[in-house]
Phi, psi and omega in degrees: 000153173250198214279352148308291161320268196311345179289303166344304200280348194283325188280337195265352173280327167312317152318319202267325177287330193260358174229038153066066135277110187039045205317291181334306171294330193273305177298331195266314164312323176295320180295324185292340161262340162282347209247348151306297197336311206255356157258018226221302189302314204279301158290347178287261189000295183302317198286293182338296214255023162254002187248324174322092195296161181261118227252289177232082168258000000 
């Protein structure tokens, strides 16, 4: 998926916990998209601060 969908699907599964739809299966979906969410940020991060010069070496 790209990083749109999941933030989409991150929002209609929150929804779906705030009006007590099946939580356990819902929570566990959320961890599983946060924790893409936050290796997906992480390689962007990464990708980033390698074109970056080092300023104070």
């Amino acid at each position: 998926m790209t990083f749109r969908e999941l933030l989409r699907h991150r929002a209609l599964v929150l929804r779906a916990v705030r009006r007590g739809r099946n939580t356990d299966d819902t929570k566990k979906l959320i961890e599983k998209i946060n924790s893409e969410l936050e290796r997906r940020r992480d390689l962007k991060m990464q990708r980033f601060s390698a074109n970056t010069p080092k300023i104070y070496e």
